[in-house]
Structures are given as structure tokens and as C-alpha cells.
Legacy VTK file of the C-alpha trace (Angstrom):
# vtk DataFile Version 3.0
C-alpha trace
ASCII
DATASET POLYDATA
POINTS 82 float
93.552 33.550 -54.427
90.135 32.878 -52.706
92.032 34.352 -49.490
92.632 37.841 -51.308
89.169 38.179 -53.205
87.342 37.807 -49.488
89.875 40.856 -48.112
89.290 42.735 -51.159
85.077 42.327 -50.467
85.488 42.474 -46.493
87.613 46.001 -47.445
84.803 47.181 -50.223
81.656 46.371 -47.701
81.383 50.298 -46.958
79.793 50.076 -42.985
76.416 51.652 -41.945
76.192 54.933 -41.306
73.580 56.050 -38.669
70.569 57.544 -39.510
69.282 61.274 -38.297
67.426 61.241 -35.349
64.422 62.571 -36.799
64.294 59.882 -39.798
62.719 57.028 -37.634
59.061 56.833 -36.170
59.224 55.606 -32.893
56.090 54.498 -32.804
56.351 51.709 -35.227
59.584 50.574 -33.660
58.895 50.528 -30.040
55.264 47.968 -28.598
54.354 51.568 -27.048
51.052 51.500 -24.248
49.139 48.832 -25.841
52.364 46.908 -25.860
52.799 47.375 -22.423
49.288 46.889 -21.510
49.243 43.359 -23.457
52.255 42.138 -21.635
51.279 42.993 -18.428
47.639 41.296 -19.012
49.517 38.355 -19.864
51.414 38.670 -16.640
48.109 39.076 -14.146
46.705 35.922 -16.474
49.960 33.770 -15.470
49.846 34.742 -12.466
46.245 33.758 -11.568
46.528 30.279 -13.149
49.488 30.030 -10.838
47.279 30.634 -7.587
44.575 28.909 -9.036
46.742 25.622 -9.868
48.214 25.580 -6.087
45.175 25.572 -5.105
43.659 22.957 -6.593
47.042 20.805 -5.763
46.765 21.814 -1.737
43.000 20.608 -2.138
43.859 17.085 -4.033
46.658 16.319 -1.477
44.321 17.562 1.532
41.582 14.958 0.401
43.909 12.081 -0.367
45.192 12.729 3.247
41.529 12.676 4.901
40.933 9.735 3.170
43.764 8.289 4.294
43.469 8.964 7.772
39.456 7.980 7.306
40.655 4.220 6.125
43.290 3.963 8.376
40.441 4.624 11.257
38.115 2.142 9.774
40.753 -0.796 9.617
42.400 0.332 12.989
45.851 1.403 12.083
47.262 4.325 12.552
47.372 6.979 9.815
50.702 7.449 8.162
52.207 11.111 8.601
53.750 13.115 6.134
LINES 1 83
82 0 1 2 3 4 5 6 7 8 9 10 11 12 13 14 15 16 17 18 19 20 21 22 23 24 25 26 27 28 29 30 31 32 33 34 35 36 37 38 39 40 41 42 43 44 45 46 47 48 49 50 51 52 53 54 55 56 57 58 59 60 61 62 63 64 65 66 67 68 69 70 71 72 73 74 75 76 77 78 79 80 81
């Protein structure tokens, strides 16, 4: 019985019809320039903190190296290689 009420609903659900091309704003439904101009900011932002992270990770691993090479020099040995 259940089975037969849900076709009888699924049959009566009438489907959307589109709407006229001239009934929707596209400006409120589409980010538009300032939209496009925020994402891309957001972009250039990632992008720099990127460059700016690698950075500072090349210049930590450079120094740990030196000082590596700068005790291995004071106690004699020979500096380990990467």
C-alpha cells in the first residue's frame, strides 16, 4: 500500500519548468569582478606565503648544515654530507 501511495506522489510531483531568460539578474547569481578580483588576491597571497615559507626552510637547513660542518671542524671529523 505504502509502495502505491509513493508512485502516486513521485507521478503528482509536476517537474520544474525553466524560467525566461530575462527573469534572472545575473548579477546576484554570478561573484562578477569583485568576485574575481577577491579570488585572485587570495591566490597572489597563497602564493607568496609559499615562496616566503621555502625560504625560510632553505635558510634553517642551510644553518643547521654550517653548523654542522663548523663542529665537525672543531672536533676533527669530517662533516657528514647530505
Amino acid at each position: 500500500m505504502h509502495l502505491l501511495t509513493a508512485a502516486i506522489l513521485w507521478l503528482a510531483t509536476p517537474t520544474p519548468s525553466p524560467t525566461p531568460p530575462g527573469g534572472i539578474d545575473e548579477n546576484l547569481v554570478t561573484p562578477g569582478v569583485i568576485g574575481f578580483i577577491v579570488t585572485l588576491l587570495v591566490a597572489l597571497a597563497t602564493v607568496a606565503l609559499v615562496i616566503d615559507m621555502v625560504r625560510r626552510i632553505r635558510r634553517v637547513r642551510y644553518r643547521e648544515q654550517v653548523r654542522a660542518e663548523i663542529a665537525a671542524e672543531r672536533d676533527g671529523t669530517t662533516a657528514p654530507e647530505d
